[in-house]
N, C-alpha and C positions, 0 to 999 in steps of 0.2 A: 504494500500500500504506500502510495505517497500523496503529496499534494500538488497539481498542476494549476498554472496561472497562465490564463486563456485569454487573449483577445479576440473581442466581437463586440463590434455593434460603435467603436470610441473607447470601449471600456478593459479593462482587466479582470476578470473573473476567475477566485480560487475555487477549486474544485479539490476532493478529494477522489482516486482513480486506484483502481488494482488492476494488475496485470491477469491475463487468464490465458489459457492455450487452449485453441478448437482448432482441430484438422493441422493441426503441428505447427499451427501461428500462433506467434504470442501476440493476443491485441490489449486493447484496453474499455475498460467502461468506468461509467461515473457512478461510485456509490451515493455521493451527495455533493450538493453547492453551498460552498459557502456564502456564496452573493459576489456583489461588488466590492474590487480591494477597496478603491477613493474612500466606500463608506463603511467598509470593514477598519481600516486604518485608524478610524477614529472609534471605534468600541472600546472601550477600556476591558470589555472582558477578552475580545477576541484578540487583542491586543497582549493580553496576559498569558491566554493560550497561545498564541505563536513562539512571543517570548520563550515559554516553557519544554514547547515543542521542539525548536531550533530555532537559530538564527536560519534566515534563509538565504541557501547557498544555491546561485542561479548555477545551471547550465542550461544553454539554451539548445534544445533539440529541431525546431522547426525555427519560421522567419514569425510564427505567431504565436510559438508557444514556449516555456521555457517549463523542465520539470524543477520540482525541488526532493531533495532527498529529505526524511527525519531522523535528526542527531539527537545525539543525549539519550541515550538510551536507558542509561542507568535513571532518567528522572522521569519517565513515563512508562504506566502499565500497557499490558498486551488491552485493546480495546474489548470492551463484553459486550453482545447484543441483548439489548433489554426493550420488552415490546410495550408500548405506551395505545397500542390500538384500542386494547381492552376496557378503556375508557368509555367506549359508544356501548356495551354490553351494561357496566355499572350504570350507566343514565339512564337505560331502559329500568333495569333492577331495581334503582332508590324511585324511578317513576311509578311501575309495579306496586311500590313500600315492598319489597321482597325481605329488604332487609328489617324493615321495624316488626313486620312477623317473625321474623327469624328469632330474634331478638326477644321482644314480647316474651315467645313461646320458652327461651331459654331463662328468663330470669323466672320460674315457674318451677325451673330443675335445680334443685342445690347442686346437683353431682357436676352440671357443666360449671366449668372452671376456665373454658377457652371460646374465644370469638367466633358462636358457629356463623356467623354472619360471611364473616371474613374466608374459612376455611371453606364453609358453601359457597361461595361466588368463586375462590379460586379452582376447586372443583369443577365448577360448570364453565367458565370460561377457559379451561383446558381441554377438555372434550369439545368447544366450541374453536377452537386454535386448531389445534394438533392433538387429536385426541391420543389419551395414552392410558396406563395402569396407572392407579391411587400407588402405588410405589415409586414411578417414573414424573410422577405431577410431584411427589415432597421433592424429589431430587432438583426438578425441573425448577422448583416454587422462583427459585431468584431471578428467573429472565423475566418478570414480568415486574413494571417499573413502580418501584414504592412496595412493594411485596419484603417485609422483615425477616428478619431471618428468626422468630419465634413461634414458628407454625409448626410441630413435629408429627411426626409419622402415625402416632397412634391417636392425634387429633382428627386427622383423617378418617380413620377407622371409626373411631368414638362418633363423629359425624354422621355418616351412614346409620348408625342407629339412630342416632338421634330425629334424623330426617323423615325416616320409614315411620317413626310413632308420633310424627306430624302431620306425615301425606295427606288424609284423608281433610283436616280440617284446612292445610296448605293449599288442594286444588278448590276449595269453594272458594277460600280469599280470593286466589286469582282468577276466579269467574265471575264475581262480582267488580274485582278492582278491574278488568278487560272491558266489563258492563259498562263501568265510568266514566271510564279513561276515552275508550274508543267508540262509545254509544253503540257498542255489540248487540246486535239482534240476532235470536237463536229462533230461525223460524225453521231451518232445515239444519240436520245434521248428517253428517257419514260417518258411517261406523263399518271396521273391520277388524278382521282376526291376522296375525302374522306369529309365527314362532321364532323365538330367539334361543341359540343353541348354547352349551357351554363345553369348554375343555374339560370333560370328563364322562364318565358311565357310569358315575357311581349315583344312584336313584333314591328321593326320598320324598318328603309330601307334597314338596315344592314341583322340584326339578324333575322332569320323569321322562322315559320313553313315549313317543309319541309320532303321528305322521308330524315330520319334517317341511315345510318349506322354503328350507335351504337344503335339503334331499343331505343331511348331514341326519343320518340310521345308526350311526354308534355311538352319538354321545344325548346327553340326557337334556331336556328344553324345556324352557315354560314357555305360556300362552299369551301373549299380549292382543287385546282388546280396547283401542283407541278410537274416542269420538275426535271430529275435527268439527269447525263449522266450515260455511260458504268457501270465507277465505284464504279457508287451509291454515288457521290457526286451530292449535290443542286444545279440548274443553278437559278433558279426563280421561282417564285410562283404568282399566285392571288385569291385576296378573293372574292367570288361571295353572293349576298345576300342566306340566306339560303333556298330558293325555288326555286334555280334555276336548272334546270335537267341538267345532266355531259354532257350532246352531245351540250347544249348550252354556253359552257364555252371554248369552241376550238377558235373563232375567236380572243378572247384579247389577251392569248396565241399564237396564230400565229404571230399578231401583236407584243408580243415582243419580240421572234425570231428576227423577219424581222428587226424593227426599233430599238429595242434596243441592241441588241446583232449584227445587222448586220452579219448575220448567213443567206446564199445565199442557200447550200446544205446540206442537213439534211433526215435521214429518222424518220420520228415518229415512235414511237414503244408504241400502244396504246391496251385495253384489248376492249371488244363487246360495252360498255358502253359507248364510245365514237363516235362507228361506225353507221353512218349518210353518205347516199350520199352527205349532202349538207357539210359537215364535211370534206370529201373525195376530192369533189371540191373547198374548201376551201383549203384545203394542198398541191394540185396540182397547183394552180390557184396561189400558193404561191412560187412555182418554190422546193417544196419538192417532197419526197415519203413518203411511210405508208407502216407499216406495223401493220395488226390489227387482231383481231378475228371476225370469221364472225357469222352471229345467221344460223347455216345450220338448224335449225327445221324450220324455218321461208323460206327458200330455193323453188325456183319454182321445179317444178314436174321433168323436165330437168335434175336439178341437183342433185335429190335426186335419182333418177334410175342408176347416174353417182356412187354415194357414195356407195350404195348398189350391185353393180356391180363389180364382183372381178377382171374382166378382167382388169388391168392398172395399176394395184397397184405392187410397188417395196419397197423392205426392205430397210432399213435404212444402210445405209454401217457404220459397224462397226469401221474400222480403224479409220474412218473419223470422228466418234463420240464415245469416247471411255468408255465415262457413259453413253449412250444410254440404258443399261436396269436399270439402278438405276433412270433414269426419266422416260421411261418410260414401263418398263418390259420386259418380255420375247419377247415378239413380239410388233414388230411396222411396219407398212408398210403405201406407203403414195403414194398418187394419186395428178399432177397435171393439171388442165385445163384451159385452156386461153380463156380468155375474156373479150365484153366490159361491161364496167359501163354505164349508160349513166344515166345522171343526168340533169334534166331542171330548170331552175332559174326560179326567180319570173315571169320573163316575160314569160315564156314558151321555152326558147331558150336550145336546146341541149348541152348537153358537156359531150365530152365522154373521158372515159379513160380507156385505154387498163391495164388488168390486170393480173395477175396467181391467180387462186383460188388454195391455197394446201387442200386438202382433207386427211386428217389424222386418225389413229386406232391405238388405243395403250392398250395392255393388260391390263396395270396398271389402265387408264383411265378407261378401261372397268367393274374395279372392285369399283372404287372408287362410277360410276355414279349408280352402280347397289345397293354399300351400301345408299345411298343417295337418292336412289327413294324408299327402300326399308322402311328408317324410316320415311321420308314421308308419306308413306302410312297405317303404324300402327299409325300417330297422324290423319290422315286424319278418322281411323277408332276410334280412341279414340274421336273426336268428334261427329260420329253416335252417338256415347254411350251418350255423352251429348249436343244431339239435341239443347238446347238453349243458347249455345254456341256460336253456330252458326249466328250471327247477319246479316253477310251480306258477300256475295260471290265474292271475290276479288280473282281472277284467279294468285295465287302468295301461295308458301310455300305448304302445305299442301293440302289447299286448294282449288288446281287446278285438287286434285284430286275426288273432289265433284262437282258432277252437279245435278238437280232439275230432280224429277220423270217426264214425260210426263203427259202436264196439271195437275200437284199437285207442290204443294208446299214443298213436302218432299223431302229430302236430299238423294241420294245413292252415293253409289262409282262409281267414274267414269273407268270401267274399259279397254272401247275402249280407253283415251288418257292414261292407265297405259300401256296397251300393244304396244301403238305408240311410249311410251318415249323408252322402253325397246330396240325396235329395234335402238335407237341412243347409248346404252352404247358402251362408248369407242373413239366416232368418235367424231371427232374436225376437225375444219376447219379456215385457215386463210387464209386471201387475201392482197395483197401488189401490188402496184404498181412499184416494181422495179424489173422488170418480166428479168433483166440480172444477178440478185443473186442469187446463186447456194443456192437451197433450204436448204441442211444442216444450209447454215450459218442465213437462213429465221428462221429457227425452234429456234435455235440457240437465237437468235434477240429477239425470241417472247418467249421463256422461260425466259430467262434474266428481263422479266418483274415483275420478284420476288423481285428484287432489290428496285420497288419503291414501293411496298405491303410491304417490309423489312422495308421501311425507314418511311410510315407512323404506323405502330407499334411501333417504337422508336421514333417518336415526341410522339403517344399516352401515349406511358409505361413508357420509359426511361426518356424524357425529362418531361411528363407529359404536354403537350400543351391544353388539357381540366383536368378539367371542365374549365371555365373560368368565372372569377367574375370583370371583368371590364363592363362597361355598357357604355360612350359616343364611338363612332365611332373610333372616335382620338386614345384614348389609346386601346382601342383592336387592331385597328392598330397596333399600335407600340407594344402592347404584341408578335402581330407574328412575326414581326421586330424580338424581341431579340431570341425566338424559332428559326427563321432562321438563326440567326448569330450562337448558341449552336450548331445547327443539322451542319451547315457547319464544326467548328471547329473537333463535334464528327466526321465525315466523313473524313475530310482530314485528322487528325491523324489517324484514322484507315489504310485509303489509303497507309500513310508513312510506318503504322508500317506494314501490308501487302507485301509494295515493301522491307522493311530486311528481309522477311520473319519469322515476326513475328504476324502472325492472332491472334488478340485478340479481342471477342465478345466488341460491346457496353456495357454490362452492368459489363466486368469484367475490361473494362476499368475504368467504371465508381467508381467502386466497390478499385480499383489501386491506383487511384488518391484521392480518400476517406480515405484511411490509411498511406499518406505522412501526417501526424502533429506534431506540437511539443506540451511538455508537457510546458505550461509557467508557472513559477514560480517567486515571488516576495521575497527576503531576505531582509529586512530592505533598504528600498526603492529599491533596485535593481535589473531588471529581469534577468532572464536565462531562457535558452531554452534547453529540451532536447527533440532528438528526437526518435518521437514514431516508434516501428519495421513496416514497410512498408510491405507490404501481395501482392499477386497474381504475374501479369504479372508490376509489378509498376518498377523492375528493371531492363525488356527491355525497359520502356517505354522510363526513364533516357535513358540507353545506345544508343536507335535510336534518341532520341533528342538531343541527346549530352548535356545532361546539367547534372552536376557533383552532387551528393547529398549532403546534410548537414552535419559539423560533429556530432557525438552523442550529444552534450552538447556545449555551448558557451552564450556566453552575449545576449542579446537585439540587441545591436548595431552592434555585429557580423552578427545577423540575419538579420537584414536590409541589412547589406552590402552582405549578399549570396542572398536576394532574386534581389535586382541590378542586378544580373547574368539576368533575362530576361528582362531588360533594354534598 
């Protein structure tokens, strides 16, 4: 690293520069500016840092540029990278009051004796950076600027407990303080099922064998069940042991709707996987609607003659949906039929409920289901070829496209259920019980359900929420605690920076907030800070948060006093 002093424009500009090598060149780039010398000359700080740094000893390499080397080496430290981004995460936090809950709840516990405030926001804004293990975050704790070096290891730990025997009263705060803040209307929700795995096989009330979807068969998972609203922020979650099937995880969720949230009207907005008459009667029975995907191969004879029947079917009004063939192609047309449900309880007692079936065809659909049956059935033939393969005939994947010779044992293609799928490409069907919503806005509802498929991808990717190497109950608890407080933060700053009209993906956010640092340095006991050039969308992130940047260069104590700004 050194410093180069640049002319451009009439002026002299120091830069500071490191060498690199690509493709066996050594070039250069600019980690940061210091500004203009004329007006750097007269800073009394930057003035001191040079001073300290070296006298500056020209040689001149170009007719516009001259490097300088740094002397004195005995009186300056190697520089530390210390990230000051995590500023815009804490103004979200103390806007929340995440921390006066925190707080509140801990002066409650005699036994806490350390800042869970402090220790929870370091946590979550680690997983929100670079996520890593609670072992790798204490190590980690000091890159992050104004972080003490009196935070220890079992603080952390102690945390997670502490946090998990909050949750519950922790996500109604924050659904009311999102209520406030953001004039949150919850008139539609999505909700889904996703499994999260962990490093191990060893199985207990929690953690358990279960279908996988991370197709990860050897190790032990629980069940996450996460509502989102409209704008693809978090309402709530809960953990189900890991064997538990997604259609049986609706009634706790219902329940904290109802009792926690105090949430009267609602429509769910759920994918096939959830969809259960007794599911259905439970949403109902809860003074909600639904709106879901329905299994139409699974459909009585009735309905299927309905589907395949062209007579009924009407296009999609264009005006009214105006990406209509960018979802779902050149043609789409759609059929609706009214109906009841009728669904019996344990006892045998009836309950019906009136409903609209949409019946749906979409070109695009039509080609997706066709490439999809299509490599199917070259693995389904890939395993003819290797017959012992074959262990056992699970009507699922490939698979379903094999059945047993008549009285033998030997494997063929199945190719009466290949030509039954064939006749469904394309056609989709959803049913809702809110048979007075004009169907655009139904379709509408139930594509939008990308948003919570969207958001468990960025716990998986972004935030990195598995694997997960906790093992008592308690702290895996409390690990999803801090995942849900990250995903929330990530969420509602996207939301903000959305409504300026500034879309910026999660991970360029992430990637934003990741190149706000300073470079710290030490001159005969004293630090300085300068800071590093900031990359991507980091300088709308500033402008919609309003919070002001750093200057290039300043003291320690200067530094403290600009990170105070999210105070």
């Amino acid at each position: 690293m050194f410093v180069k002093i640049t002319n451009a424009g009439g002026y002299q500009y120091v830069r500071l520069v490191e060498n690199y090598r690509e493709n066996g060149k050594v070039k250069q780039r600019v980690l940061f500016n210091f500004g203009r010398l004329d007006i750097l000359k007269d800073d009394p700080a930057f003035k001191n840092i040079v001073k300290k740094l070296s006298d500056i000893v020209a040689e001149t390499t170009t007719e516009n540029a001259k490097a300088v080397t740094i002397e004195s080496e005995e009186d300056i430290s190697d520089a530390v990278v210390k990230n000051w981004g995590y500023i815009v995460y804490r103004k979200l936090w103390q806007e929340l009051e995440i921390d006066k809950f925190l707080k509140g709840k801990a002066a409650k516990e005699r036994k806490i004796k350390f800042d869970v405030d402090k220790v929870s926001f370091l946590m979550t804004i680690q997983r929100l950076i670079e996520p890593m293990s609670k072992l790798r975050t204490y190590h980690q704790r000091s890159k992050y600027f104004g972080f003490e070096e009196d935070i220890d290891l079992n603080q952390l730990y102690r945390c997670l407990d502490f946090l998990d025997s909050v949750k519950e009263d922790l996500e109604t705060y924050l659904y009311q303080r999102n209520k406030d803040l953001f004039k949150m209307v919850v008139d539609v929700v999505f909700y889904d099922v996703t499994t999260i795995y962990f490093e191990s096989c060893r199985a207990d009330e929690l953690k358990n064998f279960g279908f996988s979807k991370d197709n990860k068969v050897n190790e032990v998972q629980v069940v996450l069940g996460l509502l989102v609203d409209k704008e693809g922020r978090p309402i709530g979650y809960e953990l189900f042991p890991g064997n538990t099937i997604d259609s049986k995880t609706m009634v706790k969720i219902l329940r904290k709707l109802k009792e926690k949230f105090s949430i009267d009207k609602i429509i769910i907005v759920a994918d096939k996987g959830l969809n259960s008459r007794i599911n259905l009667k439970m949403i109902k029975e809860a003074g909600y609607d639904y709106i879901v995907a329905s299994r139409l191969k699974n459909a009585s004879k009735e309905i299927l003659d309905e589907v395949f029947n062209e007579e009924g079917y009407k296009r999609l009004d264009g005006k009214r949906c105006l990406n209509a063939e960018e979802i779902y192609g050149d043609e789409f047309k759609y059929k609706v039929l009214e109906r009841t449900n009728i669904v019996k309880d344990e006892e045998g007692k009836e309950f019906k409920i009136e409903e609209n079936l949409i019946i749906t065809y979409s070109s695009k659909r039509a080609k997706k289901d066709k490439e999809d049956r299509e490599r199917l059935v070259r693995k389904a033939k890939e395993l003819l070829e290797n017959k012992g393969s074959i262990t056992a005939l699970e009507k699922k994947g490939a698979r379903k496209y094999l059945k047993k010779k008549s009285k033998s044992e030997e494997y063929v293609l199945d190719e009466e259920t290949i030509k039954r799928d064939e006749k469904f490409d394309g056609y989709y069907a959803i049913q809702t019980s809110k048979k007075d919503m004009d169907v655009e806005e139904v379709l509408g509802a139930y594509h939008d359900l990308w948003k919570i498929e969207q958001s468990f991808r960025v716990m998986k990717s972004c935030l990195e929420v598995r694997p997960i190497y906790h093992f008592t109950e308690s702290r895996i608890k409390g690990h999803f605690v801090i995942c849900f407080l990250a995903f929330l933060l990530q969420r509602t700053l996207e939301y903000i920076l959305r409504r300026k009209g500034k879309g910026i993906s999660s991970e360029r956010i992430m990637e934003a907030i990741y190149s706000m640092n300073f470079f710290e340095i030490e001159i005969k006991g004293k630090k300085y800070l300068i800071k590093q050039k900031i990359e991507g969308g980091a300088g709308d992130i500033l402008n919609v948060m309003k919070i002001k940047g750093p200057k290039n260069f300043m003291t320690y104590e200067e530094g403290l006093e600009f990170i105070g700004i999210s105070k």
